[in-house]
N, CA, C and O atoms as a DFTB+ gen file, in Angstrom:
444 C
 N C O
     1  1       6.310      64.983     -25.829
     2  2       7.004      63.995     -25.024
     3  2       6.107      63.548     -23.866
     4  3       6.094      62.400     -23.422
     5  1       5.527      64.335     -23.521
     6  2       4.705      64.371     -21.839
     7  2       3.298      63.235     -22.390
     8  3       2.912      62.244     -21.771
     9  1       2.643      63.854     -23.949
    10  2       1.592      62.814     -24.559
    11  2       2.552      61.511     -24.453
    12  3       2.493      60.808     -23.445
    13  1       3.454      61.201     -25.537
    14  2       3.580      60.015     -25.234
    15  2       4.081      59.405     -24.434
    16  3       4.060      58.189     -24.621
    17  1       4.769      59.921     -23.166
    18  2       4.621      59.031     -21.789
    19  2       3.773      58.711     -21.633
    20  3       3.612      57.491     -21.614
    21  1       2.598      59.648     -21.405
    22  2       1.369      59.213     -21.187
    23  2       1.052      58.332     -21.724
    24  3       0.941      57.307     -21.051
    25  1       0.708      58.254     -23.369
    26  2       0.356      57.304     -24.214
    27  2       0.800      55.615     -23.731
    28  3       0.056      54.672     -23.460
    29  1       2.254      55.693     -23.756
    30  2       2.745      54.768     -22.956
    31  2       2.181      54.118     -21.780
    32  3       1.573      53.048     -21.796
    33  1       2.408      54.794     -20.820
    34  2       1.158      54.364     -19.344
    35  2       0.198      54.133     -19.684
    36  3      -0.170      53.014     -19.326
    37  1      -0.475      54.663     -20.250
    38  2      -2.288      54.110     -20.752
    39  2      -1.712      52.442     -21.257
    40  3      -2.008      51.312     -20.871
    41  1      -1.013      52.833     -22.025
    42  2      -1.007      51.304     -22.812
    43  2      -0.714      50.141     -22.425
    44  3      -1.155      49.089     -22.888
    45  1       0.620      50.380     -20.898
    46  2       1.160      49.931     -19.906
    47  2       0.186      49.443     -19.218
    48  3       0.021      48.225     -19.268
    49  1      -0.688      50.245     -18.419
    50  2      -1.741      49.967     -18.111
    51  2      -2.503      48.703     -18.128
    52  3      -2.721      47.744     -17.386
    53  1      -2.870      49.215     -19.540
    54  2      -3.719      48.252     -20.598
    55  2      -3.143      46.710     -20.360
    56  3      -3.580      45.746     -19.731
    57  1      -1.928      46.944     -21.180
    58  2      -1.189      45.861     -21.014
    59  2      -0.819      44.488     -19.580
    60  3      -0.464      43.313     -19.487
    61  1      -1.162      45.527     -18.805
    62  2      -0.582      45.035     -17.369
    63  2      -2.186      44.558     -17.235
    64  3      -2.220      43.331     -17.324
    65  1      -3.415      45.079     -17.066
    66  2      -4.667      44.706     -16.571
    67  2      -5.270      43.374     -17.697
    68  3      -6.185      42.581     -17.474
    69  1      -4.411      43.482     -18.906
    70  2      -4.492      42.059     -19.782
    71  2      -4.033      41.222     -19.354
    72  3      -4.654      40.189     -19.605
    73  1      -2.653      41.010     -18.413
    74  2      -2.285      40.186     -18.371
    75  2      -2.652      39.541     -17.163
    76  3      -2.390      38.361     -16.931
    77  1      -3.239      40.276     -16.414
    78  2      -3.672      40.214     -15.047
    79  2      -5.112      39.466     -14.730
    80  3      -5.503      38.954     -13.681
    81  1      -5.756      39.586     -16.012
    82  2      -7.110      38.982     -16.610
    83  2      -6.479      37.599     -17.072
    84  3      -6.661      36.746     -16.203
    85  1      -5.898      37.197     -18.010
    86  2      -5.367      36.142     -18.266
    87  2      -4.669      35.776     -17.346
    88  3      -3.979      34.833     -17.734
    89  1      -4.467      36.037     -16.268
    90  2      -3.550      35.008     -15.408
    91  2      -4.463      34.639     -14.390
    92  3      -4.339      33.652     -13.665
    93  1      -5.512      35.578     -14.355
    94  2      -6.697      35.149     -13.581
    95  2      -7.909      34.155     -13.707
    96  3      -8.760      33.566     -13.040
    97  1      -7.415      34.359     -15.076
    98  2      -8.196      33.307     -16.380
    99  2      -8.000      31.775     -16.097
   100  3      -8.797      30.944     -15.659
   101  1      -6.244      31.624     -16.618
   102  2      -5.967      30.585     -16.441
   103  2      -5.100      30.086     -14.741
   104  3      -4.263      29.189     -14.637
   105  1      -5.589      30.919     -13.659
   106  2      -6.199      30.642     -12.578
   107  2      -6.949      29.689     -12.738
   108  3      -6.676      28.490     -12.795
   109  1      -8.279      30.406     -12.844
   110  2      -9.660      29.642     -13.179
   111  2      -9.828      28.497     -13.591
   112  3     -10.524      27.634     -13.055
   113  1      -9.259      28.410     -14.487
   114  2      -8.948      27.297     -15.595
   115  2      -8.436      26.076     -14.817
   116  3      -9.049      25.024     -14.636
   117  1      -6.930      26.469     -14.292
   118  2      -6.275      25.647     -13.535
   119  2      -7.302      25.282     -12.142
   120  3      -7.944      24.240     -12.271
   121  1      -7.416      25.710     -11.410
   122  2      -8.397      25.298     -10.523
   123  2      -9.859      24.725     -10.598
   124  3     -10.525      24.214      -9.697
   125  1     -10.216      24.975     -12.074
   126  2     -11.553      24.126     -12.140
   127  2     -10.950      22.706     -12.672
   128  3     -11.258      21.610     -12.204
   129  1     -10.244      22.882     -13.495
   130  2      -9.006      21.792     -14.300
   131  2      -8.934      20.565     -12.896
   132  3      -9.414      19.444     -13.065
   133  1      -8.290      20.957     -11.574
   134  2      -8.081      20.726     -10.499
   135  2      -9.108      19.970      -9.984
   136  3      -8.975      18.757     -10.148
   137  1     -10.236      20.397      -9.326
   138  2     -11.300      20.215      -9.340
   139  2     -11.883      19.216      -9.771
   140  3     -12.023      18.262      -9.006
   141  1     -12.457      19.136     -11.295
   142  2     -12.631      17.631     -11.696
   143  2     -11.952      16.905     -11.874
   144  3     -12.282      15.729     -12.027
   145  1     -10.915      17.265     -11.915
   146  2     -10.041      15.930     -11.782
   147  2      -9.837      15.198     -10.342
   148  3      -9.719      13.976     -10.243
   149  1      -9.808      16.121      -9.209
   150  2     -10.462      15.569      -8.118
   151  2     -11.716      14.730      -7.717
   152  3     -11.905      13.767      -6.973
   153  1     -12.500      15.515      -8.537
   154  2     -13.941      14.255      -8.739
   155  2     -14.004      13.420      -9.156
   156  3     -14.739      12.456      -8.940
   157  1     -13.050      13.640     -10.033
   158  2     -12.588      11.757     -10.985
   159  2     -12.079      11.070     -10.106
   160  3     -12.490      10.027      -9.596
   161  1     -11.141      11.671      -9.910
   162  2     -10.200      10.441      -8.628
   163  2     -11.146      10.039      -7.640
   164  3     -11.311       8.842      -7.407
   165  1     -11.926      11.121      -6.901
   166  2     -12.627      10.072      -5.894
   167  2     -13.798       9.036      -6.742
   168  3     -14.042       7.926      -6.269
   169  1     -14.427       9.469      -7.914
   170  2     -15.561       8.435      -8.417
   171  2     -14.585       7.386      -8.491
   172  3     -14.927       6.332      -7.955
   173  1     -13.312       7.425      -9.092
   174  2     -12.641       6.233      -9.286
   175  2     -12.511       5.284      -8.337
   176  3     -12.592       4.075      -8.552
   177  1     -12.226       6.014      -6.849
   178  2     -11.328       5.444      -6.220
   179  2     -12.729       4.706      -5.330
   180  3     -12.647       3.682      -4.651
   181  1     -13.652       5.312      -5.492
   182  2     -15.142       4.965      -5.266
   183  2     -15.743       3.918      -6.217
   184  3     -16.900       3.528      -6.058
   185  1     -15.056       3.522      -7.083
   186  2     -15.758       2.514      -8.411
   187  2     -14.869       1.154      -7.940
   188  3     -15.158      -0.032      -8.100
   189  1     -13.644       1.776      -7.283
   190  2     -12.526       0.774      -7.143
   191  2     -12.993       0.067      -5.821
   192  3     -13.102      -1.149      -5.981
   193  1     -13.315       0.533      -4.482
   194  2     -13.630      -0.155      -3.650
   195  2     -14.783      -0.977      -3.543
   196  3     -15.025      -2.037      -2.965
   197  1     -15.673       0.100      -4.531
   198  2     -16.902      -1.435      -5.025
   199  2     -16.575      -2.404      -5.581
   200  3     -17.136      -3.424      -5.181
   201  1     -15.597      -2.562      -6.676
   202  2     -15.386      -3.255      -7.211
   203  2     -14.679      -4.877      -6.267
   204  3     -14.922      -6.072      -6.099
   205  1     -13.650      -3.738      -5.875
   206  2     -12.905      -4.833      -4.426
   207  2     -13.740      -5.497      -3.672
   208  3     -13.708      -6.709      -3.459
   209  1     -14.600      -4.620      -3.202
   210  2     -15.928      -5.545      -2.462
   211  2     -16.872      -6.606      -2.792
   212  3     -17.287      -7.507      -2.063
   213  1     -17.214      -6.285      -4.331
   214  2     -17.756      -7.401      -4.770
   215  2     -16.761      -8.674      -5.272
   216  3     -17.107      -9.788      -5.667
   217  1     -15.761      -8.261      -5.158
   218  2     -14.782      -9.715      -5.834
   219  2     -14.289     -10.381      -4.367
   220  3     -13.972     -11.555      -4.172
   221  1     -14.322      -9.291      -3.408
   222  2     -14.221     -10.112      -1.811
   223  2     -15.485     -11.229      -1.600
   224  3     -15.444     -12.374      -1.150
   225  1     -16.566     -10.466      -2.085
   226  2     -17.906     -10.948      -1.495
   227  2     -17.666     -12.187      -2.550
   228  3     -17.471     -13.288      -2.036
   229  1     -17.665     -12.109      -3.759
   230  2     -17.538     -13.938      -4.989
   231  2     -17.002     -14.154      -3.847
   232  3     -17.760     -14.655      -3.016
   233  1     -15.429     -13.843      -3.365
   234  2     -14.408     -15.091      -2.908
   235  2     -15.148     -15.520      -2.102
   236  3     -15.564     -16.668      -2.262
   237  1     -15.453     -14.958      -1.267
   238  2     -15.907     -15.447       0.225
   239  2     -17.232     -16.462      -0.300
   240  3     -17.395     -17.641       0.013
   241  1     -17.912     -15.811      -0.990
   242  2     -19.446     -17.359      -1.264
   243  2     -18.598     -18.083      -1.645
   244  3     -18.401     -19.077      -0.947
   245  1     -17.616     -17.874      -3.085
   246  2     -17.222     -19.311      -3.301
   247  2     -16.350     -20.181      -2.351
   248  3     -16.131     -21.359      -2.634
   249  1     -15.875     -19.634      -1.280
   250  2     -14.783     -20.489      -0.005
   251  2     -16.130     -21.081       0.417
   252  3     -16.235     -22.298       0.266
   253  1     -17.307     -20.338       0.984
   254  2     -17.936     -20.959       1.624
   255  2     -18.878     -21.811       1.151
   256  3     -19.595     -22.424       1.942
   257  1     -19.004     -21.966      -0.232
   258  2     -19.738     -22.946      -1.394
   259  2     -18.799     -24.410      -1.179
   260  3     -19.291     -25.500      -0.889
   261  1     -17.555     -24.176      -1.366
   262  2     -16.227     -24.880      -1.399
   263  2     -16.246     -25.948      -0.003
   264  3     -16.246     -27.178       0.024
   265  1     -16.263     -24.849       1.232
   266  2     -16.619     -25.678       2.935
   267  2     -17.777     -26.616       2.576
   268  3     -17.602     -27.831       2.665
   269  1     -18.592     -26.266       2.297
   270  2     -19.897     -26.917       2.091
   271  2     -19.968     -28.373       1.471
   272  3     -20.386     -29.412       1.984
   273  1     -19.352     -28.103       0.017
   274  2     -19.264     -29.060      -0.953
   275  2     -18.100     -30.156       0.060
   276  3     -18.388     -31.352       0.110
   277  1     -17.041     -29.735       0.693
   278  2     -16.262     -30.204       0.840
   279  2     -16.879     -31.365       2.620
   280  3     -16.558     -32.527       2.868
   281  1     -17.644     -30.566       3.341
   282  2     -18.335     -31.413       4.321
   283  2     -19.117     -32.146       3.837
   284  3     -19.247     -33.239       4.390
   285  1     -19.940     -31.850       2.627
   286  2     -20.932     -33.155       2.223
   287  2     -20.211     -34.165       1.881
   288  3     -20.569     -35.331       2.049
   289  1     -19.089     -33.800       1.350
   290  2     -18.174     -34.359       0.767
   291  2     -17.552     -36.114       2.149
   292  3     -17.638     -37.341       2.200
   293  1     -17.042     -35.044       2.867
   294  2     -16.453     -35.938       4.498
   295  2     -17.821     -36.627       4.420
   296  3     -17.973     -37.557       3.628
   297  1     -18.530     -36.333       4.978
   298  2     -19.853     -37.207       5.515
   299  2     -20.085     -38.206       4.559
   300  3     -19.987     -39.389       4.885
   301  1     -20.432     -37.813       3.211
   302  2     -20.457     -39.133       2.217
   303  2     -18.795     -40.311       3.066
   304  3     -18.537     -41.250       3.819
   305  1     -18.354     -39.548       2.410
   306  2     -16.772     -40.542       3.031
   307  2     -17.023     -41.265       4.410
   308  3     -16.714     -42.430       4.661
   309  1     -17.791     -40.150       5.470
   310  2     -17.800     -41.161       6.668
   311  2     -18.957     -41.928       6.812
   312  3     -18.930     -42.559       7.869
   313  1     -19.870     -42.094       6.209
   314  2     -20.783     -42.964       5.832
   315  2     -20.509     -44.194       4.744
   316  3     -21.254     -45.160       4.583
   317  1     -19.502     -43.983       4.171
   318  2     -18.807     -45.439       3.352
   319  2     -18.080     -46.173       4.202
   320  3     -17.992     -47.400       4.180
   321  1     -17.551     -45.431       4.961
   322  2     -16.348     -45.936       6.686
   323  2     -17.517     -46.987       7.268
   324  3     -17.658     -48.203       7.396
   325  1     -18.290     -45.724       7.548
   326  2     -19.429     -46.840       8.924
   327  2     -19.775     -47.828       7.705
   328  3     -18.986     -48.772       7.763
   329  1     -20.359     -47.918       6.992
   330  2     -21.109     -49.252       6.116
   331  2     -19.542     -50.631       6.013
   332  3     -19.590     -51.859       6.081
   333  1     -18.440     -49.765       5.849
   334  2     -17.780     -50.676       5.884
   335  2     -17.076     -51.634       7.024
   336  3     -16.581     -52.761       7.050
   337  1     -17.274     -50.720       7.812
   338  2     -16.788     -51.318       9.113
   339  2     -18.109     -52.018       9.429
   340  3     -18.071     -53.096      10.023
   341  1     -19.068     -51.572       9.134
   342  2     -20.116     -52.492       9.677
   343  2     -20.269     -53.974       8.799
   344  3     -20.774     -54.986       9.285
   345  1     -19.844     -53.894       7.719
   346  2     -19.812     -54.988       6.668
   347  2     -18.683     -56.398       7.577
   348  3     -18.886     -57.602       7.739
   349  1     -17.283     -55.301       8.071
   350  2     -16.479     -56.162       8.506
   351  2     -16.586     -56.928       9.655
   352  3     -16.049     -58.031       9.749
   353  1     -17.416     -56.286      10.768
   354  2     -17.950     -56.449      11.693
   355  2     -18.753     -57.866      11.638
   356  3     -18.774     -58.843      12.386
   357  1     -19.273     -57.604      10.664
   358  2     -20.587     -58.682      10.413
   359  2     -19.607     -59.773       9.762
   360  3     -19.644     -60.802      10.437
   361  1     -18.699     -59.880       8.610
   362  2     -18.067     -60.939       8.666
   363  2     -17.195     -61.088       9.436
   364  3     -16.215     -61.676       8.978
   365  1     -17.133     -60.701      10.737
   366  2     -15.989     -60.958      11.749
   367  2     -17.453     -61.440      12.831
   368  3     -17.283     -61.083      13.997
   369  1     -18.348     -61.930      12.655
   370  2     -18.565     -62.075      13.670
   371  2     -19.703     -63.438      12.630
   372  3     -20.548     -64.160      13.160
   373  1     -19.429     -63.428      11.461
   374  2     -19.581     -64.440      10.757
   375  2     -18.932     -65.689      10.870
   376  3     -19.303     -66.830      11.145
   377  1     -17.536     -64.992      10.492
   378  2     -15.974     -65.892      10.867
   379  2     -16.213     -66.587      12.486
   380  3     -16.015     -67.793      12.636
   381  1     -16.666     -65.690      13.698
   382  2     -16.314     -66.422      14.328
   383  2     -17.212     -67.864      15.112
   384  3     -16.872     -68.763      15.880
   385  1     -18.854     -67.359      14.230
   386  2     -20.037     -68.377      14.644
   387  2     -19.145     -69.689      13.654
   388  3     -18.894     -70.782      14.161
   389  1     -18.780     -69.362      12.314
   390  2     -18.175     -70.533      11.745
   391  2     -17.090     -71.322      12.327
   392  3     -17.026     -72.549      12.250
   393  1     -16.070     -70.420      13.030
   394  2     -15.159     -70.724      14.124
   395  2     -15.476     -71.573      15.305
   396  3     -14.820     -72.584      15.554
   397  1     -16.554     -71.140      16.092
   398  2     -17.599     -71.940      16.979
   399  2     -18.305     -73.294      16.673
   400  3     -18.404     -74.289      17.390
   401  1     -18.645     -73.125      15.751
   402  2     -19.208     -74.168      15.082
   403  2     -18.187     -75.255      14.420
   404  3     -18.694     -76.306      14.028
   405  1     -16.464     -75.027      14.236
   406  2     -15.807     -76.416      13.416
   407  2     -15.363     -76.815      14.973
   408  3     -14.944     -77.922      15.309
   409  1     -15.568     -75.549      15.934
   410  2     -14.726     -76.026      17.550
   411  2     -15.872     -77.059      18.157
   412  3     -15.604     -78.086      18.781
   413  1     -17.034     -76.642      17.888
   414  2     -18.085     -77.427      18.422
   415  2     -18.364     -78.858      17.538
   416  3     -18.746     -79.852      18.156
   417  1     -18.223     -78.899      16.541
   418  2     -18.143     -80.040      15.933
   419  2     -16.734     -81.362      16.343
   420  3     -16.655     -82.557      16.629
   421  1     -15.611     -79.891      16.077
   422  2     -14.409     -80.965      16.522
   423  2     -14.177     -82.175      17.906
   424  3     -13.658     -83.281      18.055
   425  1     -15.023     -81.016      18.853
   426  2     -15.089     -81.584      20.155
   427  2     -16.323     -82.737      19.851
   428  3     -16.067     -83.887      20.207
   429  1     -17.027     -82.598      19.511
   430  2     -18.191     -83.630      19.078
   431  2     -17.756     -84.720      18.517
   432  3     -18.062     -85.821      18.972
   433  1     -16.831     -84.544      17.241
   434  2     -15.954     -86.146      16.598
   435  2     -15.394     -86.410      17.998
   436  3     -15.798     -87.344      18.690
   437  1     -14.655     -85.738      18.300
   438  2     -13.708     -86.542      19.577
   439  2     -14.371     -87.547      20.737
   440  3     -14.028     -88.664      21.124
   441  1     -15.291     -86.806      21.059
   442  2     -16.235     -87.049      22.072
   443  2     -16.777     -88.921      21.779
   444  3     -17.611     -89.445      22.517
């Protein structure tokens, strides 16, 4: 009886320092498990803000491609303004030598 208590405890033992290994095991496991997956998340979250950055940086050249195109743009426009106002100018000041000239004539028949 006294052997196999004993026997028992040894095996108990046994049993108990197995399981104690495997739980230490998948400890291990779990915490390295942990671990890279932590490294993933930050490479990710590190792949992600580059990424954000370079699609900030497109937007921003293309807004400021956009300003650009869009001032050459005005200036063409205000350079068709001045040519035209200067066009009108000139027949307004066409109109009024011709104006001068039927007043200066008219007074001349009369005369």
């Amino acid at each position: 009886a006294d052997r196999s208590t004993y026997t028992q405890k040894v095996d108990f033992t046994k049993l108990r320092s197995e399981l104690l290994a495997l739980d230490s095991s998948d400890t291990s496991m779990t915490l390295a498990s942990h671990e890279r997956l932590s490294n993933d998340l930050a490479k990710l979250n590190s792949r992600l803000r580059d990424e954000i950055s370079r699609a900030q940086a497109s937007v921003r050249l293309d807004l400021n491609l956009e300003k650009g195109r869009i001032r050459e743009e005005a200036k063409g426009q205000e350079l068709k303004i001045k040519e035209t106002e200067t066009r009108i100018e000139q027949e307004v000041a066409g109109l009024r030598e011709r104006v001068e000239g039927v007043k200066f004539s008219t007074l001349q028949w009369l005369m």
